[in-house]
ZALUMDREN-723166 format. One line per field, with one value per residue (C-alpha): residue number from 0; residue in three letters; x, z, y. Coordinates in nm, 2 decimals. Each point is the difference from the previous one (the first is absolute). Example, Ala and Ser with C-alpha at 12.3 -4.5 7.8 and 13.67 -1.06 7.14 Angstrom:
BEGIN
seq (0,1)
type (ala,ser)
east (1.23,0.14)
up (0.78,-0.07)
north (-0.45,0.34)
//
This chain:
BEGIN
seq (0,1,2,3,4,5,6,7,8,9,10,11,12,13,14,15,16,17,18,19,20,21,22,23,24,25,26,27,28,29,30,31,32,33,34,35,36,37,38,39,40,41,42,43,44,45,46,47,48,49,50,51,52,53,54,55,56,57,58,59,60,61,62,63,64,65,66,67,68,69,70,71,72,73,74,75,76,77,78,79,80,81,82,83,84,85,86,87,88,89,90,91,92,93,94,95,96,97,98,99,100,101,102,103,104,105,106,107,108,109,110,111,112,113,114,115,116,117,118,119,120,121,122,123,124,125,126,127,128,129,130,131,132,133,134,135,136,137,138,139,140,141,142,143,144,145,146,147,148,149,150,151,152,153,154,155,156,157,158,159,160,161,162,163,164,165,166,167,168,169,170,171,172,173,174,175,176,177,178,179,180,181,182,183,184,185,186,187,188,189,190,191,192,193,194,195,196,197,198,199,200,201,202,203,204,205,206,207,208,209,210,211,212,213,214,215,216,217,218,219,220,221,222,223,224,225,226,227,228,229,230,231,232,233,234,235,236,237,238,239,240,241,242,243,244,245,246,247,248,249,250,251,252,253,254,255,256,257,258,259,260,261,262,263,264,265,266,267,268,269,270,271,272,273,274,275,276,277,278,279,280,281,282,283,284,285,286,287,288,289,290,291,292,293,294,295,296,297,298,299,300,301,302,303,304,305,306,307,308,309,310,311,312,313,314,315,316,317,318,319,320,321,322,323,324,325,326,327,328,329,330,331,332,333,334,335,336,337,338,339,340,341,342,343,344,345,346,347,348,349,350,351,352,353,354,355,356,357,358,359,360,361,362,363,364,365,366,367,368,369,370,371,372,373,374,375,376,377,378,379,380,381,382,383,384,385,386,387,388,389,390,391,392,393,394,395,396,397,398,399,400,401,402,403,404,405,406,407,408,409,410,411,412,413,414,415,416,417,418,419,420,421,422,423,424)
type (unk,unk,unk,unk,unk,unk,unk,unk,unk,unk,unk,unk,unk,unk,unk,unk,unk,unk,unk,unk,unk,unk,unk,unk,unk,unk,unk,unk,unk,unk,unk,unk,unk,unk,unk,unk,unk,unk,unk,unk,unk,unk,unk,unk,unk,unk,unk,unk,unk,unk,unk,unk,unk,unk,unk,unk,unk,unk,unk,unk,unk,unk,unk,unk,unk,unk,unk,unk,unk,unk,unk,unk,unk,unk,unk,unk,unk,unk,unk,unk,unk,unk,unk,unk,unk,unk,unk,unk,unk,unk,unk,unk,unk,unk,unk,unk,unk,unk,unk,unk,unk,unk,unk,unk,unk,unk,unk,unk,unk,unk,unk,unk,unk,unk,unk,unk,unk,unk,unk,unk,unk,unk,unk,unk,unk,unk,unk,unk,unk,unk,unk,unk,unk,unk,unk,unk,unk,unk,unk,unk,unk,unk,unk,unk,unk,unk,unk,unk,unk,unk,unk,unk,unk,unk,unk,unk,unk,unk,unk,unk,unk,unk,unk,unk,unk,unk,unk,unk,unk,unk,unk,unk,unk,unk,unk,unk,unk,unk,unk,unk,unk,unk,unk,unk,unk,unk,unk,unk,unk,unk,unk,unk,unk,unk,unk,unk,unk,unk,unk,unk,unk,unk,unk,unk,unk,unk,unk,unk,unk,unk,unk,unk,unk,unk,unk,unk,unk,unk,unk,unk,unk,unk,unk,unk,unk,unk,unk,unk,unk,unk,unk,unk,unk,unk,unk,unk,unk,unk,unk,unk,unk,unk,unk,unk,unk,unk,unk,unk,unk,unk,unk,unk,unk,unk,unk,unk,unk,unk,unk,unk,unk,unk,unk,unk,unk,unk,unk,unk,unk,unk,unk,unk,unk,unk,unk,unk,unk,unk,unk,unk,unk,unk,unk,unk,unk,unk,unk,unk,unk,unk,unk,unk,unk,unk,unk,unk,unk,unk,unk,unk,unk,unk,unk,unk,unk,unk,unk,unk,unk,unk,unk,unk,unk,unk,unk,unk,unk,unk,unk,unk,unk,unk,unk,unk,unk,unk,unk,unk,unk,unk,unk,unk,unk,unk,unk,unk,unk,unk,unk,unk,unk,unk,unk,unk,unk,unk,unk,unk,unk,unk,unk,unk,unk,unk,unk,unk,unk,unk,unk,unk,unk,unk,unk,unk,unk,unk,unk,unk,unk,unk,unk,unk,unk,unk,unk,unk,unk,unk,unk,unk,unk,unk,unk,unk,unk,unk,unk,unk,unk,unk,unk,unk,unk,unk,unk,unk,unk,unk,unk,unk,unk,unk,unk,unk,unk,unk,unk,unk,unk,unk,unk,unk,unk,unk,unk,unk,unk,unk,unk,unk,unk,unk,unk,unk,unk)
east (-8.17,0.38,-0.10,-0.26,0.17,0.32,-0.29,-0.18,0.36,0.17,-0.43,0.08,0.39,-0.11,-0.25,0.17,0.27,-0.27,-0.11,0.30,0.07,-0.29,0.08,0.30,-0.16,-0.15,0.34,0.31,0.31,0.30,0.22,0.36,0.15,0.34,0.22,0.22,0.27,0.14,0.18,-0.27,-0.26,-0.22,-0.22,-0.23,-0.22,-0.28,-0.11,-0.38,-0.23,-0.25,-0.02,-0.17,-0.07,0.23,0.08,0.30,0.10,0.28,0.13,0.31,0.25,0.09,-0.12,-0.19,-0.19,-0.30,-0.17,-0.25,-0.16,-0.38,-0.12,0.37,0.19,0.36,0.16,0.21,0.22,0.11,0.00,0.30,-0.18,0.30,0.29,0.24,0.04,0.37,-0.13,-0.08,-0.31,-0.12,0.17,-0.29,-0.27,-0.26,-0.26,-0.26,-0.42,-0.13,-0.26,-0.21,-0.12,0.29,0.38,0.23,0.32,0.19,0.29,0.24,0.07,0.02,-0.06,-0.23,-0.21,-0.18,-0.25,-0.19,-0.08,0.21,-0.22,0.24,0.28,0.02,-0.32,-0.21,0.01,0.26,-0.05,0.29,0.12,0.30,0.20,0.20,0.26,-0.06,0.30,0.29,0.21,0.17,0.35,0.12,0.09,0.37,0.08,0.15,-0.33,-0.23,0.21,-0.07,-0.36,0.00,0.13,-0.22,-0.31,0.12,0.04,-0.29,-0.24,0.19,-0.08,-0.39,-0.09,-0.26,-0.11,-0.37,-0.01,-0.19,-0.07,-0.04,-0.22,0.12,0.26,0.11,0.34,-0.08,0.20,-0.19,-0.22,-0.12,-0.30,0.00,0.16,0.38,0.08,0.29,0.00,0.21,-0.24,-0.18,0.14,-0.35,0.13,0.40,-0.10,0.19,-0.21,0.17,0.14,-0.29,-0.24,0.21,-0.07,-0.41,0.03,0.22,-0.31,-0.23,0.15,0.05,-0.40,-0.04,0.16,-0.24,-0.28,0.11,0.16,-0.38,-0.10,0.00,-0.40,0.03,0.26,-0.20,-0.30,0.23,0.12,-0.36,-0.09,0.24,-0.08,-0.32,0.10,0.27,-0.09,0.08,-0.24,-0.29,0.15,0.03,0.31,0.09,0.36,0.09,0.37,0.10,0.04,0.08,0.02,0.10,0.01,0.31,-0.06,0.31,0.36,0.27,0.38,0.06,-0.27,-0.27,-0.33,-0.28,-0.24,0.21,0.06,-0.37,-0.09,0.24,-0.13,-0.37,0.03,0.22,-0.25,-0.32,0.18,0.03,-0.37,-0.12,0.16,-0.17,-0.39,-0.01,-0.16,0.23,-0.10,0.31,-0.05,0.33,0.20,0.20,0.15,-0.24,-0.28,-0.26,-0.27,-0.11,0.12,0.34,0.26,-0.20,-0.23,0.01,0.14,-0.33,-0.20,0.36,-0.09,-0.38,0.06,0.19,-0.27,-0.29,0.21,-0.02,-0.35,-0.13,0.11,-0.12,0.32,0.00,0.34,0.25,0.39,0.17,0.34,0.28,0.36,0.09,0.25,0.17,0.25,0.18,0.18,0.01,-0.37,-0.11,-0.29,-0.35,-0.29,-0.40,-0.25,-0.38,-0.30,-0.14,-0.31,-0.16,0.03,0.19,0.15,-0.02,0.22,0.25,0.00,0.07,0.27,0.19,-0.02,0.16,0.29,0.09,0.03,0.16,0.27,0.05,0.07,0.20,0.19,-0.07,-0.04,-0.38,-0.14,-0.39,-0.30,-0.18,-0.30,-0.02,-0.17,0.10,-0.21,0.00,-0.13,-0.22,-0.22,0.03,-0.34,0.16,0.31,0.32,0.32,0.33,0.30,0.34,0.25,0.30,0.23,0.09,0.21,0.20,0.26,-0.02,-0.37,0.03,0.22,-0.25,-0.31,0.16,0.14,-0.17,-0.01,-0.08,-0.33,-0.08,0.04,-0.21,-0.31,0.02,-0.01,-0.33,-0.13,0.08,-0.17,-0.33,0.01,0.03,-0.26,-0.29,0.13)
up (2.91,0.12,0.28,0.12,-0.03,0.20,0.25,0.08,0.03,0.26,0.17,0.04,0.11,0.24,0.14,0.03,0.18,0.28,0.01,0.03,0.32,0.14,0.03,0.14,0.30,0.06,0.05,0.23,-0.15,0.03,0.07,0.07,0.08,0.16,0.21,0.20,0.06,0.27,-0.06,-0.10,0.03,-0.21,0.12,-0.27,0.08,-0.22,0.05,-0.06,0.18,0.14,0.06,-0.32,-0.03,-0.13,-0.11,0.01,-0.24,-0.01,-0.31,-0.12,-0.25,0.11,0.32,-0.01,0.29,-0.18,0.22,-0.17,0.15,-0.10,-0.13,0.01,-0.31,-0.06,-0.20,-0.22,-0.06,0.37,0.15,-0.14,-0.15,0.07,0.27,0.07,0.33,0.13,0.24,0.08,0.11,-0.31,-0.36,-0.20,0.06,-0.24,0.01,-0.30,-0.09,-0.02,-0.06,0.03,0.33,0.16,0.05,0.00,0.18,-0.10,0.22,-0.10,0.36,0.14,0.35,0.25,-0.01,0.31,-0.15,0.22,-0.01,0.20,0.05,-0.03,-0.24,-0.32,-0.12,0.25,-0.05,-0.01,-0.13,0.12,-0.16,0.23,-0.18,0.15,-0.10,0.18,-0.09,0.10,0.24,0.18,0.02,0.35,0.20,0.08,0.42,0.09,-0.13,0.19,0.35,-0.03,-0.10,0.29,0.22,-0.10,0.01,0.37,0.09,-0.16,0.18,0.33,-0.08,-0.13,0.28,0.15,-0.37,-0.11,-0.30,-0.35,-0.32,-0.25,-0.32,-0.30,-0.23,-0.36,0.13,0.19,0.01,-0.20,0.14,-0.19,0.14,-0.24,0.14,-0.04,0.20,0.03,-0.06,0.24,0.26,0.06,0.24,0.18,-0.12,0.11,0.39,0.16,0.29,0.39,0.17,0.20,-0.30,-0.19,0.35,-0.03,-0.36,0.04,0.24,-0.21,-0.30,0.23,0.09,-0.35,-0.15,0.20,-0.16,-0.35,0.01,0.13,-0.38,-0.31,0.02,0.19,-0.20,-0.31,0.13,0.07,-0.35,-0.10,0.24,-0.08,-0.42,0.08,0.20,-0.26,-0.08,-0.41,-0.03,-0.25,-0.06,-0.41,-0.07,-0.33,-0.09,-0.28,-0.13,-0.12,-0.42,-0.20,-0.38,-0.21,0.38,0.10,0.28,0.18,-0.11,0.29,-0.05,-0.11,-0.22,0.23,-0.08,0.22,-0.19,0.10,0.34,0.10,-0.20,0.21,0.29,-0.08,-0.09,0.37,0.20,-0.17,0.15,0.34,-0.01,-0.10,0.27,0.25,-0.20,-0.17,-0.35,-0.23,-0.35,-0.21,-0.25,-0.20,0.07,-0.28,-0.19,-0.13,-0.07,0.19,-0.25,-0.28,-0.26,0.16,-0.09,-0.25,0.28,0.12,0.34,0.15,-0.17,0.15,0.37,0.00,-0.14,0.39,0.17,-0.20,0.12,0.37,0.01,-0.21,0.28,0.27,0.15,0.35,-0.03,-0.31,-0.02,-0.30,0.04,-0.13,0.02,-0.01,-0.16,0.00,-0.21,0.30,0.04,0.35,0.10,0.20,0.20,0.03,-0.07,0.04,-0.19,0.05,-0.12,0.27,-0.16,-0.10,0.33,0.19,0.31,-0.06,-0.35,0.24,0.29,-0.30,-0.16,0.31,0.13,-0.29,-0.01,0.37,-0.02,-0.34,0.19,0.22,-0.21,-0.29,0.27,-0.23,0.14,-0.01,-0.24,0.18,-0.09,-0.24,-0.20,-0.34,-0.31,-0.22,-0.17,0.10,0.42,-0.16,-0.21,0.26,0.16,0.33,0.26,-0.24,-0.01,-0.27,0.16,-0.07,0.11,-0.05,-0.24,-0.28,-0.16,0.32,-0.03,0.33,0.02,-0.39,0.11,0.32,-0.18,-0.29,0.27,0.09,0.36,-0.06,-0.19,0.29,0.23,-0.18,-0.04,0.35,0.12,-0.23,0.14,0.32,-0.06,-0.09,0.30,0.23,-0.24,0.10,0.32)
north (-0.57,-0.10,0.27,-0.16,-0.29,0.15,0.11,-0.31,-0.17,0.23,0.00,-0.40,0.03,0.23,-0.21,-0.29,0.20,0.15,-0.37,-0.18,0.27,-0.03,-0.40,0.06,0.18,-0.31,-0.19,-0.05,0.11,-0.24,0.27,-0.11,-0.35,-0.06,-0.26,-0.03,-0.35,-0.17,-0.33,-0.32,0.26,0.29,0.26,0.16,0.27,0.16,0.37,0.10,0.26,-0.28,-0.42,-0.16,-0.38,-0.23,-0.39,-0.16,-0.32,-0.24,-0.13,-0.24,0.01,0.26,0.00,0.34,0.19,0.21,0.27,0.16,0.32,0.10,0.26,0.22,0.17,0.06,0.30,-0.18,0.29,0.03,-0.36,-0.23,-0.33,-0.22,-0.04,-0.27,-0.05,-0.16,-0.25,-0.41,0.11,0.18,0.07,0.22,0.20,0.12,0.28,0.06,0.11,-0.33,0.12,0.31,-0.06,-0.22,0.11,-0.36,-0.03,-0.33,-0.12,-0.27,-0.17,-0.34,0.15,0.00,0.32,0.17,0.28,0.29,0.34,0.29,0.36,0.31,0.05,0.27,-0.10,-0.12,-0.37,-0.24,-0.38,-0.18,-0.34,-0.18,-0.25,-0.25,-0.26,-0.32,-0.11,0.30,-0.10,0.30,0.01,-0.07,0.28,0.06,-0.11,0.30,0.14,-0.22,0.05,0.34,-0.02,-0.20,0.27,0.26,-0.22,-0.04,0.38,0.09,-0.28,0.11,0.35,-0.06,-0.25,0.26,0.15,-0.09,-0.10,0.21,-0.13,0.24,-0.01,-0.18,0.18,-0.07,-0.06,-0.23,-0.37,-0.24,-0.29,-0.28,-0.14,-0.38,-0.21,-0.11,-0.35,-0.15,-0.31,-0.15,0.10,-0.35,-0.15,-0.17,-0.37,0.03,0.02,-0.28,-0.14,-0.02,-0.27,-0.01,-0.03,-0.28,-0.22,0.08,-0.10,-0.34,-0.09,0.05,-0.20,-0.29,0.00,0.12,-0.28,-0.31,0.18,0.02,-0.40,-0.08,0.03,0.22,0.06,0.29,0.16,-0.01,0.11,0.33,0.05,-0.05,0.29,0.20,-0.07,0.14,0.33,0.10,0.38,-0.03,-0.36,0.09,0.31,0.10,0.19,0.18,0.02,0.24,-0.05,0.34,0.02,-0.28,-0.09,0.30,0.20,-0.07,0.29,0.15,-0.16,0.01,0.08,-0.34,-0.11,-0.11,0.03,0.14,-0.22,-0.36,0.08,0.06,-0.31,-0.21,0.14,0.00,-0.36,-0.06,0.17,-0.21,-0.29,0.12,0.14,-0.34,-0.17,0.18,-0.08,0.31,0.03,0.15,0.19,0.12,0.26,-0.18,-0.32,0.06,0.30,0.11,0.36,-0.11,0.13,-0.21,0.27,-0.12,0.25,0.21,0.08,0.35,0.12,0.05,-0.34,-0.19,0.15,-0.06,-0.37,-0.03,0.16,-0.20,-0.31,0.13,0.10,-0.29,-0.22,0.18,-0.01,0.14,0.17,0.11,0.02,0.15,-0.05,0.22,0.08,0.42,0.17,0.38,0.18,0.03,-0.36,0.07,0.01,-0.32,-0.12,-0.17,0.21,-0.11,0.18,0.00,0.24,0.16,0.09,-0.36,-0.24,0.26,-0.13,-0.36,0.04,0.21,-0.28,-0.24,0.19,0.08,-0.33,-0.14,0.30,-0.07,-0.40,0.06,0.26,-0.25,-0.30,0.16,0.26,0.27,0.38,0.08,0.32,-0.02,-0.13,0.31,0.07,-0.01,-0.01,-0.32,-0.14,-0.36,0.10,0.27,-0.23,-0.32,-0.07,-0.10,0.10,0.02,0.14,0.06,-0.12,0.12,-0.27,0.16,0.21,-0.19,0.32,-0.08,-0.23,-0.16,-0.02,-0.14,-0.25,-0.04,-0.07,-0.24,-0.23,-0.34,0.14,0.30,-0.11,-0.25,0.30,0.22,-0.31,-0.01,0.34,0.07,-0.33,0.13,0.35,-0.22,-0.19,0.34,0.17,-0.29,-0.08)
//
C-alpha cells in the first residue's frame, strides 16, 4: 500500500515537472538586466531571446515606473530581485514572477523615461528604459577646457569640410535622448516685444480718431462686451474640479507641515472663481475638507474615488480636473506633471492634460516632467476628457513654500484656467 502510494506520488511530481517545462517553452525568459549611469541619468537594459508585449504604469508615493512584460519567466536563482541604483534619476529597481505568466520590473524614479526595443546583444533582444533627471544641472565646464574644445572642434570641421556624413544604427551606448518635453520656462517672450518708433506714431493716430468715436457714446462699447460675452470659449461649458484628498486624507505632507489635501482645496476653490467669471458652470467634488463619499472617512479607497467620478459623470460635465500636489523621497525632485488615460477619450484627455501642464509651467515657473499616461482611478472611470494634475513637489521645500503662498495658489488657478481656455479654444 505505502508503495503504491510512493508510486502514484513521484507518477504526479513527475508530471507536473514535464508540465511545468513544457510551459516554459512557451515563454520568454528575462534573462539578465543591467545599467549603466551617467550624471541626472539611468540606462536599464533587459536581456531576452525575442520582443514580447508590455505595459507600463505610473504610480505616486513613491513615484514608481511598472513595466510589466507578457508572457516571460525569470529564474529566480540567477537574476538579483533588487538593486539600488546611486542616481537623481532613479534610486531602486525591482524584478519578481508576478505572476506565472508576467515578469514585473518596478523602478523608483521621478524621471522622464523613453522605452524601445534594440535587436542584437547576448541574447537577442534588448528592452531599453532611459531615465532622465529633468532637474540635473551639469557642472559648468572649466574655460581652459572649453577654449580647447573649441580648437579642436575648429580643426576637425576644417579637416571634415569635404566628408559625407554616415549615421550608424543605434547602439546601447549610445547618449540618451529624451523625447517629453523639458521647457524652460523663461522662454515666453511673445508679450515683452516693445513696438518701434515708427509703430508708436501709427498707434498715437489711431487713439486720437479712436477717441471721437468712443466720446460719441457708450452704446457701442457695450454692444462689444456683449459680443465678446457670447464668443467666450468656456461660456456653457460644465467643468468638474476634483480637489485631491480631504478629511481623514491628508494626502502628501511637505517638509514643513503642509498638507497636499489644503493646498488643492485653496486652489480648487480659487480656480472655481475664475471659471465662473468667464460663464462657465462649475461642479466641485468638495468645497470643504472633506471624503467626498457619504461613508466619509470610513469609506474605502475605491467607494472615496468613485464618489469623485459619480459627481463628474452625474453632471455631465464636459471636462474633469483632479488636482494634486507630488511628492519623492528624494527632497530634490521638482516639476509639473499631467496625467491622462490614453485608452478611454484618448487624444482629447492628452490635449487636455498637456494644455494644462504647459500654462501651469508657465505661470508657476516650475521645470516641466511631461504630460504621461496613466492608470488612476479618477481619469479611468470619468465619462469624459480628464486628466490628474501634479502641481508641484510638495516634499520640496521650495515648491512647498511655492504652492502654500497666496501667489502661488493665484498662479496655479490661473494656469489651469488657462490650460481650459487653450483646451476649447
Amino acid at each position: 500500500m505505502v508503495r503504491k502510494i510512493l508510486a502514484s506520488l513521484l507518477i504526479f511530481l513527475l508530471m507536473t515537472s514535464i508540465g511545468e517545462a513544457a510551459d516554459l517553452t512557451n515563454k520568454t525568459e528575462v534573462k539578465n538586466l543591467r545599467y549603466s549611469l551617467t550624471p541626472g541619468k539611468v540606462r536599464i537594459v533587459v536581456d531576452m531571446s525575442r520582443q514580447v508585449e508590455y505595459t507600463e504604469t505610473y504610480l505616486e508615493y513613491p513615484s514608481r515606473l511598472i513595466v510589466s512584460f507578457k508572457n516571460t519567466w525569470i529564474d529566480v536563482k540567477k537574476m538579483k530581485k533588487d538593486i539600488e541604483i546611486n542616481s537623481s534619476a532613479a534610486s531602486r529597481i525591482k524584478v519578481a514572477q508576478y505572476d506565472p505568466t508576467t515578469v514585473r520590473v518596478v523602478i523608483e524614479t521621478v524621471a522622464a523615461t523613453n522605452l524601445f526595443w534594440l535587436s542584437g546583444g547576448p541574447s537577442g533582444q534588448r528592452f531599453v528604459i532611459d531615465l532622465t533627471d529633468p532637474n540635473f544641472v551639469p557642472e559648468p565646464e572649466p574655460e581652459t577646457k572649453k577654449s580647447e574644445t573649441k580648437k579642436s572642434e575648429t580643426k576637425k570641421s576644417e579637416t571634415k569640410k569635404t566628408d559625407t556624413k554616415k549615421t550608424d544604427d543605434k547602439e546601447i551606448d549610445e547618449p540618451f535622448t529624451n523625447k517629453i518635453e523639458n521647457e524652460t520656462p523663461n522662454t515666453y517672450k511673445e508679450d515683452d516685444r516693445k513696438p518701434s518708433k515708427q509703430e508708436d506714431k501709427k498707434s498715437d493716430n489711431k487713439d486720437n480718431k479712436s477717441d471721437e468715436k468712443i466720446s460719441s457714446g457708450d452704446k457701442n462699447l457695450s454692444e462689444l462686451d456683449k459680443d465678446l460675452e457670447n464668443i467666450t470659449g468656456l461660456k456653457g461649458k460644465i467643468i468638474c474640479i476634483d480637489a485631491g484628498h480631504g478629511g481623514g486624507d491628508s494626502g502628501a505632507i511637505g517638509p514643513t507641515g503642509v498638507t497636499e489635501k489644503s493646498v488643492t482645496l485653496r486652489i480648487a476653490l480659487e480656480l472655481e472663481k475664475l471659471l465662473k467669471d468667464e460663464g462657465a458652470k462649475v461642479v466641485m467634488t468638495r468645497r470643504t475638507d472633506k471624503q467626498v463619499s457619504s461613508k466619509g472617512d470610513k469609506a474605502s479607497a475605491i467607494e472615496e474615488l468613485q464618489a469623485r467620478c459619480t459627481v463628474a459623470n452625474q453632471a455631465k460635465a464636459d471636462i474633469f480636473i483632479s488636482i494634486h500636489a507630488d511628492s519623492f523621497t528624494n527632497p530634490t525632485a521638482r516639476g509639473t506633471t499631467g496625467y491622462y488615460f490614453a485608452q478611454s477619450t484618448g487624444n482629447k484627455s492628452y490635449k487636455l492634460a498637456d494644455a494644462i501642464r504647459k500654462a501651469l509651467c508657465e505661470q508657476l515657473r516650475t521645470p516641466s516632467r511631461g504630460t504621461k499616461t496613466c492608470t488612476f482611478y479618477v481619469v479611468r472611470h470619468t465619462d469624459m476628457p480628464a486628466t490628474l494634475i501634479e502641481l508641484a513637489f510638495i516634499s520640496n521645500v521650495d515648491e512647498e513654500k511655492l504652492l502654500n503662498s497666496e501667489e502661488g495658489v493665484k498662479k496655479a488657478a490661473q494656469g489651469i484656467l488657462d490650460g481650459i481656455e487653450d483646451y476649447f479654444g
